[in-house]
C-alpha positions as protocol buffer text, in pm:
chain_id: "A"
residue {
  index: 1
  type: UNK
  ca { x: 0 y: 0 z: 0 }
}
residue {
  index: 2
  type: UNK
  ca { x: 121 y: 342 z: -66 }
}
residue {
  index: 3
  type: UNK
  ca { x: 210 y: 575 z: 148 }
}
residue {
  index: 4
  type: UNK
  ca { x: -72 y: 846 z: 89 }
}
residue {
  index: 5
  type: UNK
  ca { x: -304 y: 521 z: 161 }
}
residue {
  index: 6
  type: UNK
  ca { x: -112 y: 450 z: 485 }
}
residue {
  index: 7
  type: UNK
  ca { x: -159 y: 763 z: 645 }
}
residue {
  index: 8
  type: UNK
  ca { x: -517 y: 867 z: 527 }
}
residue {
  index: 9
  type: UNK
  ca { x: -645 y: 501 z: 690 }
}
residue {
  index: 10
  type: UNK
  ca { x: -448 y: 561 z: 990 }
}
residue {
  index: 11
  type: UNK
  ca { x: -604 y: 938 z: 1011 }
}
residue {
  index: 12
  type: UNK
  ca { x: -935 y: 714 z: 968 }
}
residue {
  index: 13
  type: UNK
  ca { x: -902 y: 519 z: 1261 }
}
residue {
  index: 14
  type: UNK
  ca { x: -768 y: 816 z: 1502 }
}
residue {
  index: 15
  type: UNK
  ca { x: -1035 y: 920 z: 1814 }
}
residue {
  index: 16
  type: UNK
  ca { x: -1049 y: 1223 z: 1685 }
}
residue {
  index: 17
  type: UNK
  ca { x: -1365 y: 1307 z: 1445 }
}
residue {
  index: 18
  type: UNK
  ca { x: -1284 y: 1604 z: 1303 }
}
residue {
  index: 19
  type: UNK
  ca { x: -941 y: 1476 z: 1177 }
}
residue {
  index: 20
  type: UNK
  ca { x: -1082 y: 1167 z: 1038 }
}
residue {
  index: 21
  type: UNK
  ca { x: -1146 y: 1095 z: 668 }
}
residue {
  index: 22
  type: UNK
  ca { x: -1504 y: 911 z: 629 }
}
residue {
  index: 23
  type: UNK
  ca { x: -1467 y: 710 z: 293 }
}
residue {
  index: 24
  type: UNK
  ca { x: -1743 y: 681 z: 66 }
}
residue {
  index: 25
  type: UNK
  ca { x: -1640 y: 351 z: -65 }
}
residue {
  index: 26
  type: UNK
  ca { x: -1400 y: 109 z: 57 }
}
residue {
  index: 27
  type: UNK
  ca { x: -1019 y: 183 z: 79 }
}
residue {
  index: 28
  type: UNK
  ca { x: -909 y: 498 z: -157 }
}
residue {
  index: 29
  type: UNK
  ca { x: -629 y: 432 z: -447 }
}
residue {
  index: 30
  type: UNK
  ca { x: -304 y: 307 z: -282 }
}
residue {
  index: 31
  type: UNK
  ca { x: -175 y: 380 z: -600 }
}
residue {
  index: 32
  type: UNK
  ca { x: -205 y: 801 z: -550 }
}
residue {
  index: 33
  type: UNK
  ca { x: 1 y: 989 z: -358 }
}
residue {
  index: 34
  type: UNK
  ca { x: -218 y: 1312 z: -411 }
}
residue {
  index: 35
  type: UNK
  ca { x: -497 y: 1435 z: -161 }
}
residue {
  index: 36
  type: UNK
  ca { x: -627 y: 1723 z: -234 }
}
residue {
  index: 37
  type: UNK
  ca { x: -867 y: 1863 z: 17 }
}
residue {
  index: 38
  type: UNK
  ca { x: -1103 y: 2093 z: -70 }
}
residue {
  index: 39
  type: UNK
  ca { x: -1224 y: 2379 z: 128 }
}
residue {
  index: 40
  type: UNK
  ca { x: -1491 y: 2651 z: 169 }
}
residue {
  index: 41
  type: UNK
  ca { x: -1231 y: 2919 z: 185 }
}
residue {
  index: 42
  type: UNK
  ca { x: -1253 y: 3173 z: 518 }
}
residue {
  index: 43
  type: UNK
  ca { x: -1278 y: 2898 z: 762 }
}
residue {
  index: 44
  type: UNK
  ca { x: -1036 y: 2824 z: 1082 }
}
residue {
  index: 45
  type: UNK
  ca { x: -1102 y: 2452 z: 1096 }
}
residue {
  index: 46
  type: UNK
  ca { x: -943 y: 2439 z: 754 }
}
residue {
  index: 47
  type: UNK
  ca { x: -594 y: 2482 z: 924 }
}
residue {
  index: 48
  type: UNK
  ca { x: -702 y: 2216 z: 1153 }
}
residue {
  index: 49
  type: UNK
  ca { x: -807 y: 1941 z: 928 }
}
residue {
  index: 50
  type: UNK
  ca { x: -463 y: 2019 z: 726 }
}
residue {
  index: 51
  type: UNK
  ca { x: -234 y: 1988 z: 994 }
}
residue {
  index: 52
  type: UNK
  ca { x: -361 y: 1701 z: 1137 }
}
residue {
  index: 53
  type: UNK
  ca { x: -326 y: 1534 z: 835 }
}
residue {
  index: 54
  type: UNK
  ca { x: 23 y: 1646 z: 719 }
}
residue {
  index: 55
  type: UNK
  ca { x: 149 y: 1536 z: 1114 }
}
residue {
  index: 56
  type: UNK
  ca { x: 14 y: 1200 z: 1071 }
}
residue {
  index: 57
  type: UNK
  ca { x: 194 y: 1128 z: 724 }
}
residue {
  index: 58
  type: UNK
  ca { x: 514 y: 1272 z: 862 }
}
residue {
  index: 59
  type: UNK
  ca { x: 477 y: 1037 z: 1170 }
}
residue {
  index: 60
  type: UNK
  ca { x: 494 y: 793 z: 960 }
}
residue {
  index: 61
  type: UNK
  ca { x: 782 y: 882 z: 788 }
}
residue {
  index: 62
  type: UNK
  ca { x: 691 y: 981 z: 507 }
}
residue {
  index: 63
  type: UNK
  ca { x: 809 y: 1270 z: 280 }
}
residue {
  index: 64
  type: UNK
  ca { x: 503 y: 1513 z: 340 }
}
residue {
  index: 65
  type: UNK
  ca { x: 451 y: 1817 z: 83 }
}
residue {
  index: 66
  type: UNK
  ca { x: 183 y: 2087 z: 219 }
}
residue {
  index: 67
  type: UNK
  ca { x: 74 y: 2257 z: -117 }
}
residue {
  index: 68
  type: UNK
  ca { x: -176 y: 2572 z: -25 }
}
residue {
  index: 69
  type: UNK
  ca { x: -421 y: 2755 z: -300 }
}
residue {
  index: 70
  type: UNK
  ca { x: -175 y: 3092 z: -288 }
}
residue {
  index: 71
  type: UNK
  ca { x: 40 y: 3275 z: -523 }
}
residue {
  index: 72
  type: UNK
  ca { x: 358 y: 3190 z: -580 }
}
residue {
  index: 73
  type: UNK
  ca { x: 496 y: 3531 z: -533 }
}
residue {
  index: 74
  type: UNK
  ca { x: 458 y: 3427 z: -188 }
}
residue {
  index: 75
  type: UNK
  ca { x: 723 y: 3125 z: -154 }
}
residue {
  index: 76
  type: UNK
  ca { x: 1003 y: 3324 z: -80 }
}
residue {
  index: 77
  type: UNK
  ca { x: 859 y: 3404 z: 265 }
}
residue {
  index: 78
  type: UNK
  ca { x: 795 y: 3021 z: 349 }
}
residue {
  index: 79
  type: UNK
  ca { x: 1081 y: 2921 z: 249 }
}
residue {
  index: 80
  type: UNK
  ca { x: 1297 y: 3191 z: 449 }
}
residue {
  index: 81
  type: UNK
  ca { x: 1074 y: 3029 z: 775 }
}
residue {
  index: 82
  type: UNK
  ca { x: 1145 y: 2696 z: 641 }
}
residue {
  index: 83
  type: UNK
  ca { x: 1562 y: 2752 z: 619 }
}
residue {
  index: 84
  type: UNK
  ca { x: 1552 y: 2887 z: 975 }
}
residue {
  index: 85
  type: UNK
  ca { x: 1621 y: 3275 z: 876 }
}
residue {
  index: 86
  type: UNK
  ca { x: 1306 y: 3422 z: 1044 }
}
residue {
  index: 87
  type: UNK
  ca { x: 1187 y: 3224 z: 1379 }
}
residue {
  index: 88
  type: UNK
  ca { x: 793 y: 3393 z: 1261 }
}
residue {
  index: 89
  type: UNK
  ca { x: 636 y: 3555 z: 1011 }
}
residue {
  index: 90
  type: UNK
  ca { x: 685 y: 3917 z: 974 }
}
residue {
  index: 91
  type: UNK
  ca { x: 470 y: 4227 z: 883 }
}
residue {
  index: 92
  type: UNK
  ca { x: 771 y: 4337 z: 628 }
}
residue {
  index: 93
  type: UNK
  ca { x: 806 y: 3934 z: 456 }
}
residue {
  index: 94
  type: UNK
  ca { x: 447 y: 3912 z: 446 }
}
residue {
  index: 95
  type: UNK
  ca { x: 445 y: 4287 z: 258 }
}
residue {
  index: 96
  type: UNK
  ca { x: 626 y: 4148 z: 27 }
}
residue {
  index: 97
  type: UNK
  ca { x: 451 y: 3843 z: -85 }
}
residue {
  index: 98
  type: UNK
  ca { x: 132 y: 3994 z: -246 }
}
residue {
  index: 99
  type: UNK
  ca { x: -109 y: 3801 z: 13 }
}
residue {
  index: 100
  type: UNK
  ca { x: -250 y: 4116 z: 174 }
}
residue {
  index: 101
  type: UNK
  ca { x: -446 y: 4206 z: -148 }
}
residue {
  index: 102
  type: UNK
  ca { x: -639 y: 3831 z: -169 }
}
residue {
  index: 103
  type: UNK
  ca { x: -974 y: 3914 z: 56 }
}
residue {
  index: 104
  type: UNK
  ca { x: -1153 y: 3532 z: -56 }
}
residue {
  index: 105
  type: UNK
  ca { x: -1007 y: 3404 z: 281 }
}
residue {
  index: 106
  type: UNK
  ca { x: -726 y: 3190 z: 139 }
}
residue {
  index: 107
  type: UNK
  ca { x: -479 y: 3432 z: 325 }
}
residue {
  index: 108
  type: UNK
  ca { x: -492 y: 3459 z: 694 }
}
residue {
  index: 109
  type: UNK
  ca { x: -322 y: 3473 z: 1030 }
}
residue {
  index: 110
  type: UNK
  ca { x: -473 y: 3129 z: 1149 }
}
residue {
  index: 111
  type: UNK
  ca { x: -280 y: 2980 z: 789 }
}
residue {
  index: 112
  type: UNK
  ca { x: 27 y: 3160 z: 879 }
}
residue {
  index: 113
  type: UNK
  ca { x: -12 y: 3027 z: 1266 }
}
residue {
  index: 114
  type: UNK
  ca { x: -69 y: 2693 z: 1068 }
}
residue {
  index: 115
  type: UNK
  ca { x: 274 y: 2706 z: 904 }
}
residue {
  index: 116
  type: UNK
  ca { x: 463 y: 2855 z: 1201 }
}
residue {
  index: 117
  type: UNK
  ca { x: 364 y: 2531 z: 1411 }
}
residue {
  index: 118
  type: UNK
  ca { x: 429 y: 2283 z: 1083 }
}
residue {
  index: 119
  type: UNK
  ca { x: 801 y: 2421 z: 1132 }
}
residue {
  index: 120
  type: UNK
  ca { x: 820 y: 2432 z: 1481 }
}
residue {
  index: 121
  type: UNK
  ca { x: 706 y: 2078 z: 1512 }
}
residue {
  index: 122
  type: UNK
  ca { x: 920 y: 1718 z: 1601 }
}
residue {
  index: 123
  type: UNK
  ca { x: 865 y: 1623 z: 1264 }
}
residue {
  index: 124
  type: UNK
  ca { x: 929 y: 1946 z: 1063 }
}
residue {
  index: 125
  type: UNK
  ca { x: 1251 y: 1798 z: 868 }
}
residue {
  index: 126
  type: UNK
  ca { x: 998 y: 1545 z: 680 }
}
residue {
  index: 127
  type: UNK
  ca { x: 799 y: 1882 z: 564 }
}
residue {
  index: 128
  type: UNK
  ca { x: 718 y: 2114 z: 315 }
}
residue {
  index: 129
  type: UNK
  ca { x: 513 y: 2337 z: 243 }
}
residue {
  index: 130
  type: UNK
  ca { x: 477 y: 2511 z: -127 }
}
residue {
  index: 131
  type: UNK
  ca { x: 232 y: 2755 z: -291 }
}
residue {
  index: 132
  type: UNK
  ca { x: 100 y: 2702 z: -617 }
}
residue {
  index: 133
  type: UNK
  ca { x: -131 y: 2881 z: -723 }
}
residue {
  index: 134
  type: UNK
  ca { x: -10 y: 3070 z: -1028 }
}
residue {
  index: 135
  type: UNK
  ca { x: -232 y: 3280 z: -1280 }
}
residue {
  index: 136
  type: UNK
  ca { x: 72 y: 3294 z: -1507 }
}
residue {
  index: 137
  type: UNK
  ca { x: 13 y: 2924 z: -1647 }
}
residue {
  index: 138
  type: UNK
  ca { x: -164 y: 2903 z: -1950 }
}
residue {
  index: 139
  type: UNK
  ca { x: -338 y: 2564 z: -2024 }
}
residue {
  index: 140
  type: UNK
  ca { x: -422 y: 2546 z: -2389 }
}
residue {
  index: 141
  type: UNK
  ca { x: -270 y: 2188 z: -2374 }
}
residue {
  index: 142
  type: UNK
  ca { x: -577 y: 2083 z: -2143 }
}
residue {
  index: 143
  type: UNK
  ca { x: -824 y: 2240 z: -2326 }
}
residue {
  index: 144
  type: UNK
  ca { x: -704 y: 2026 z: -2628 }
}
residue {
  index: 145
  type: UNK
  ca { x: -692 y: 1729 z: -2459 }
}
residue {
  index: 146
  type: UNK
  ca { x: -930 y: 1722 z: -2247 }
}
residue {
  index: 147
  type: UNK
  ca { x: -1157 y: 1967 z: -2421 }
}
residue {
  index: 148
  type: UNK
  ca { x: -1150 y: 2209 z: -2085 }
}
residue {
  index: 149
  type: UNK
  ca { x: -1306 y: 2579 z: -2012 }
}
residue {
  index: 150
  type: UNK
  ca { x: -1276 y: 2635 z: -1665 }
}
residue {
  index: 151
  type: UNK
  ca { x: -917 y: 2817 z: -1702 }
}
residue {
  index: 152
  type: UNK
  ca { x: -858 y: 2858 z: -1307 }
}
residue {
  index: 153
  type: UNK
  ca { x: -896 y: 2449 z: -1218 }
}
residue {
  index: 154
  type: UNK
  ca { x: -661 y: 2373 z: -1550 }
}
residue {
  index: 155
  type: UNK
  ca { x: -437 y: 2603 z: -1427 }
}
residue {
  index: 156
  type: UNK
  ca { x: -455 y: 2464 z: -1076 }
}
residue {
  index: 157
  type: UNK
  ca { x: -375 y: 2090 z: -1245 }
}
residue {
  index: 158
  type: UNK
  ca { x: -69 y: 2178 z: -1414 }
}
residue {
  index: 159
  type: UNK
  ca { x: 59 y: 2339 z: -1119 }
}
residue {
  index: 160
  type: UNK
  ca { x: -23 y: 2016 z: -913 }
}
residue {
  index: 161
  type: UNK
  ca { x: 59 y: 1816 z: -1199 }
}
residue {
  index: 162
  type: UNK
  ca { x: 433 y: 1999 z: -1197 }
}
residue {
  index: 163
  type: UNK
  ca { x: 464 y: 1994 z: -826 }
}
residue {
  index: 164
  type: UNK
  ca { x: 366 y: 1603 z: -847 }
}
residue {
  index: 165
  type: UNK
  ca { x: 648 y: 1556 z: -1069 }
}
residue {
  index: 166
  type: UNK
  ca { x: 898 y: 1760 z: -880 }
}
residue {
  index: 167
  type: UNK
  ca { x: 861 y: 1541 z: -578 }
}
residue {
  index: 168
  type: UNK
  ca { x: 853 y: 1215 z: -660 }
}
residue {
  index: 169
  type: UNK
  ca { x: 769 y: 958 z: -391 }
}
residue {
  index: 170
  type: UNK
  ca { x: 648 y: 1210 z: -144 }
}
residue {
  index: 171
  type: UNK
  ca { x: 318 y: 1242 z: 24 }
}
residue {
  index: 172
  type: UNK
  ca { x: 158 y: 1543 z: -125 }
}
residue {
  index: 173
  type: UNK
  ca { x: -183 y: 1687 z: 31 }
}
residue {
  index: 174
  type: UNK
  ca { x: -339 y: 2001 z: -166 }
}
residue {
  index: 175
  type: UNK
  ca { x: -529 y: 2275 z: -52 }
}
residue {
  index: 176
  type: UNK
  ca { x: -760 y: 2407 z: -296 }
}
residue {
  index: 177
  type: UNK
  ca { x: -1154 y: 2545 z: -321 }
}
residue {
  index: 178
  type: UNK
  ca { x: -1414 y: 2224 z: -308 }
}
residue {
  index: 179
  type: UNK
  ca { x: -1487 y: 2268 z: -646 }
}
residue {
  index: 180
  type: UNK
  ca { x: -1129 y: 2206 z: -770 }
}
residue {
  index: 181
  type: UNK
  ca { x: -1146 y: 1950 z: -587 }
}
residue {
  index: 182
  type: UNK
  ca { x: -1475 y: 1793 z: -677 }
}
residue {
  index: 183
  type: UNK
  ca { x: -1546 y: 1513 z: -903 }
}
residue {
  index: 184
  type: UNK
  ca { x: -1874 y: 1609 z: -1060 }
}
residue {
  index: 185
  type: UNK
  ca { x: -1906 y: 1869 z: -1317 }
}
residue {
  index: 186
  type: UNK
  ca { x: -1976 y: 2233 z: -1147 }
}
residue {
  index: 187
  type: UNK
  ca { x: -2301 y: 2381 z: -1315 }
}
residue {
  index: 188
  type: UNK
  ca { x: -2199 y: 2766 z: -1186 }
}
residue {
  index: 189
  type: UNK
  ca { x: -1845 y: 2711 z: -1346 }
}
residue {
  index: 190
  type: UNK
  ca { x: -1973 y: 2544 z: -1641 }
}
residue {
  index: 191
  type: UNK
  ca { x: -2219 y: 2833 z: -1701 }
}
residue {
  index: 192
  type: UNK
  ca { x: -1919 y: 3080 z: -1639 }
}
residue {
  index: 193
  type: UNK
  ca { x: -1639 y: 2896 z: -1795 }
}
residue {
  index: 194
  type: UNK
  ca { x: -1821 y: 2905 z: -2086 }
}
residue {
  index: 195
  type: UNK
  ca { x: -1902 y: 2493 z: -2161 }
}
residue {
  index: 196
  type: UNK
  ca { x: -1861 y: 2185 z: -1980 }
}
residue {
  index: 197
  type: UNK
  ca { x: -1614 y: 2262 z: -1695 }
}
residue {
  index: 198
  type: UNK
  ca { x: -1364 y: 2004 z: -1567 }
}
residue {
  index: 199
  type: UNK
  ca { x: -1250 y: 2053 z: -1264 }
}
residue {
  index: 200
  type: UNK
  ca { x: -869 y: 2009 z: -1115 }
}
residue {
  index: 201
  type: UNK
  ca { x: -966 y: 1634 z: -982 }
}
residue {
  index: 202
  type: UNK
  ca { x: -1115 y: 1542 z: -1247 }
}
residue {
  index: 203
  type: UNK
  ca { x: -817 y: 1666 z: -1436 }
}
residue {
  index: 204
  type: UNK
  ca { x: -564 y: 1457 z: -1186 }
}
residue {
  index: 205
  type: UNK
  ca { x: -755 y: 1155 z: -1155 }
}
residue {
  index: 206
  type: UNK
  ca { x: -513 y: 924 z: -1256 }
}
residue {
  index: 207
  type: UNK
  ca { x: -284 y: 1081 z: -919 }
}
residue {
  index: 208
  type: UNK
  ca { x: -460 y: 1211 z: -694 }
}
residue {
  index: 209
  type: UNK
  ca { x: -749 y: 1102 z: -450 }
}
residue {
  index: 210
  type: UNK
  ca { x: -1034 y: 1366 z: -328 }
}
residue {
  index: 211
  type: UNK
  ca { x: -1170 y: 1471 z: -58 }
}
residue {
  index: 212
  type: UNK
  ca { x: -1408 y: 1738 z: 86 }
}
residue {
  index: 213
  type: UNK
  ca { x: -1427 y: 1925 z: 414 }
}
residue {
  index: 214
  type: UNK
  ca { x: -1782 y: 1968 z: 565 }
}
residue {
  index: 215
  type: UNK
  ca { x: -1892 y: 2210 z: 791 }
}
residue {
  index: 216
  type: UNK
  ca { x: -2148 y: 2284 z: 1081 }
}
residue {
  index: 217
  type: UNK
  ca { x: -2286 y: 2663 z: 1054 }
}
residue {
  index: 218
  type: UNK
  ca { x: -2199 y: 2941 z: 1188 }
}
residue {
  index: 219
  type: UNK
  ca { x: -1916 y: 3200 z: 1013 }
}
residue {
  index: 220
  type: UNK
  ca { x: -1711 y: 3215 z: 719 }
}
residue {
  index: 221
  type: UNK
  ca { x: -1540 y: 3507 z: 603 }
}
residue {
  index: 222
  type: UNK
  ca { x: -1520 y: 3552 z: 201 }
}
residue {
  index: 223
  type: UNK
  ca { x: -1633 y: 3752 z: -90 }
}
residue {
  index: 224
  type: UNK
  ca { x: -2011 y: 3836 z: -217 }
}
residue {
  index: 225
  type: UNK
  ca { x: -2212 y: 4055 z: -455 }
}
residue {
  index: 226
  type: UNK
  ca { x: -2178 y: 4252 z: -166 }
}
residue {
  index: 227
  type: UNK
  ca { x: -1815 y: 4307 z: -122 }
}
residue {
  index: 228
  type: UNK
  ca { x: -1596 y: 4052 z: 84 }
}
residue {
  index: 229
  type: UNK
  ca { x: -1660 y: 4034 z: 423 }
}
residue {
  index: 230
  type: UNK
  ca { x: -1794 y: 3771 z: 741 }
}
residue {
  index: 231
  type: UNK
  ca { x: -2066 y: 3557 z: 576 }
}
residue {
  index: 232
  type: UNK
  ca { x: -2354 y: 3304 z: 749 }
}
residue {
  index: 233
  type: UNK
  ca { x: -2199 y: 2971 z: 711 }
}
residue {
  index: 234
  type: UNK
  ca { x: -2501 y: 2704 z: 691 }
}
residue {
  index: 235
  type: UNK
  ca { x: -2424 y: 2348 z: 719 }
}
residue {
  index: 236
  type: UNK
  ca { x: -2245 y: 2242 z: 407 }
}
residue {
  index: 237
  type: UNK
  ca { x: -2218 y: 1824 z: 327 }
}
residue {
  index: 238
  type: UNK
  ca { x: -2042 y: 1617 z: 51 }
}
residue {
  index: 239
  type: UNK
  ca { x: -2191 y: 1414 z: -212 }
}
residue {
  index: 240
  type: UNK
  ca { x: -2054 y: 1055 z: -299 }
}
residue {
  index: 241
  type: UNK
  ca { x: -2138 y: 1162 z: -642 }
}
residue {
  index: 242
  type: UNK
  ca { x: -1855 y: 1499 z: -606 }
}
residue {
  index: 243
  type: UNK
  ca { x: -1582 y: 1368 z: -362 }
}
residue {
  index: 244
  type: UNK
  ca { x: -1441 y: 1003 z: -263 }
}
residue {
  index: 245
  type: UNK
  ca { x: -1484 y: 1080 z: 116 }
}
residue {
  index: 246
  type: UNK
  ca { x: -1472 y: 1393 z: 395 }
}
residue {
  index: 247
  type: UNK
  ca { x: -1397 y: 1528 z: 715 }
}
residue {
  index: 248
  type: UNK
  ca { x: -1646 y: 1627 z: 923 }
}
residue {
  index: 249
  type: UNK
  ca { x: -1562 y: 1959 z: 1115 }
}
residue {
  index: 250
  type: UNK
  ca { x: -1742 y: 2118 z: 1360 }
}
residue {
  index: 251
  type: UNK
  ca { x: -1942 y: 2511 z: 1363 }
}
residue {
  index: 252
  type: UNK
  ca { x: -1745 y: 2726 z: 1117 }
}
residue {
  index: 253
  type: UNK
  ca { x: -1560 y: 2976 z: 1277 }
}
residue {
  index: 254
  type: UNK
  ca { x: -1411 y: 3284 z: 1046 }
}
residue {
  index: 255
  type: UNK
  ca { x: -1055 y: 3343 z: 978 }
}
residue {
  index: 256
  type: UNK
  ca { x: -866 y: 3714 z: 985 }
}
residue {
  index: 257
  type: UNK
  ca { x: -784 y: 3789 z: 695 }
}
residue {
  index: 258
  type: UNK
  ca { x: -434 y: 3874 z: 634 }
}
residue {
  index: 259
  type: UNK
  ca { x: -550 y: 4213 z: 441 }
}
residue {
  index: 260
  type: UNK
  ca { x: -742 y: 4325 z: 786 }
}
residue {
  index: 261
  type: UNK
  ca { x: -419 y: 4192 z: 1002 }
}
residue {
  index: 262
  type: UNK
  ca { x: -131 y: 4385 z: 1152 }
}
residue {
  index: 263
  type: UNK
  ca { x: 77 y: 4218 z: 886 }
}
residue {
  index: 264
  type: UNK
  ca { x: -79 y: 4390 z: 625 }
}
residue {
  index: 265
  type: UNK
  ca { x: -133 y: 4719 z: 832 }
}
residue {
  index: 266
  type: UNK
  ca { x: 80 y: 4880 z: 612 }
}
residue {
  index: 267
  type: UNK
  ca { x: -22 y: 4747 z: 281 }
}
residue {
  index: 268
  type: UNK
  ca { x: -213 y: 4983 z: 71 }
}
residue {
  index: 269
  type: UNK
  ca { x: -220 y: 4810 z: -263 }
}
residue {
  index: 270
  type: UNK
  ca { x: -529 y: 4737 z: -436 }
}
residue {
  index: 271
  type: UNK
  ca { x: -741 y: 4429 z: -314 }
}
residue {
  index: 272
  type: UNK
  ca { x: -783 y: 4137 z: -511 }
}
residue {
  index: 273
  type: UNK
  ca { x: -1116 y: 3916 z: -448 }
}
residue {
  index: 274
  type: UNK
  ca { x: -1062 y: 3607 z: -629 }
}
């Protein structure tokens, strides 16, 4: 069995529900080292779910890769926490990494508090974490092979796709919004996208297992008609038809976003909803 299958059963069988992964059907492929997780972004229990499940795949000794849904202007301040230059974040490295103008709730002081412990754990030589999100990719490849209009989940598979490549035999678990990460074909992005819209899992299948987060309500914070702000969460589920299992958190909680943070108190650039 692979390692990605290792971990995710033992996560299974832990006392803890809201760290477990509830399978749909049967055992997922031991064959795919992939997770990705999807996520209503603007919700604490996110960080939760993610570093529960990155500590129990490097307790196992594996090779554990943390990729998160943000730019990759970013990396250059995880990586100078990751070499042991900075002992924290900082309001001038965070500046500089473009994350104060995202206001979706991908960016926020309980992520970077996620990363901070991640490094400062017993088993933070077997980890990495990466960002990938890029909106430089373009994907005309996918849309010729797999005859694909939703731009943002093909560029979110190549970037997987590349960072699967890059580190071979590792454990990777992915971030990303519960439609990239959903199985079933999105009516809002099809409408939008202009067509039939695959989505990143779909994209990845042959690598990757996928899972959903669920949520009890209560608070999210993200971006409306409205403008971006904290939202009524209502109980949110996961289809067997979308997703091969889930992990059942409990009432949603809302993050701080970085742009409304002390990090970014000094950031006036433009925001970017997105």
């Amino acid at each position: 069995m692979s390692q990605l299958a290792d971990f995710i059963l033992a996560a299974a069988a832990v006392s803890a529900p809201a760290h477990a992964i509830t399978w749909f059907d049967g055992e997922p492929s031991a064959e795919h080292r992939m997770l990705l997780v999807g996520e209503i972004h603007g919700i604490q229990s996110n960080y939760a779910v993610l570093e529960a499940l990155v500590l129990q795949a490097a307790a196992e000794g594996d090779e554990v890769v943390l990729a998160l849904e943000l730019p990759v202007e970013g990396q250059e301040a995880i990586d100078q926490l990751w070499r042991g230059a900075i002992p924290r974040f900082t309001p001038a490295l965070i500046s500089a990494t473009g994350w104060c103008a995202l206001d979706d709730g991908r960016a926020s002081v309980e992520m970077l508090s996620m990363m901070e412990r991640l490094k400062h754990s017993e088993h933070a030589s077997a980890i990495k974490v990466t960002a990938f999100d890029t909106r430089s990719i373009n994907a005309p490849a996918f849309e010729t092979i797999a005859g694909i209009s939703n731009f943002s989940s093909a560029a979110l598979a190549v970037s997987l796709a590349r960072l699967y490549e890059r580190h071979a035999g590792a454990t990777i678990i992915a971030s990303v919004g519960n439609h990239h990460a959903s199985l079933a074909v999105d009516d809002f992005e099809a409408v939008h996208g202009g067509g039939e819209a695959l989505q990143a899992a779909q994209l990845l299948s042959g690598i990757t297992n996928a899972v959903a987060i669920t949520y009890q309500a209560g608070e999210r914070f993200g971006c409306g008609l409205e403008g971006c702000g904290r939202e009524t969460m209502w109980n949110s589920g996961a289809s067997p038809s979308a997703y091969q299992g889930y992990v059942a958190t409990g009432p949603s909680v809302a993050v701080t976003p970085l742009s409304q943070s002390d990090y970014c108190a000094g950031d006036q650039g433009e925001r970017t909803p997105r």
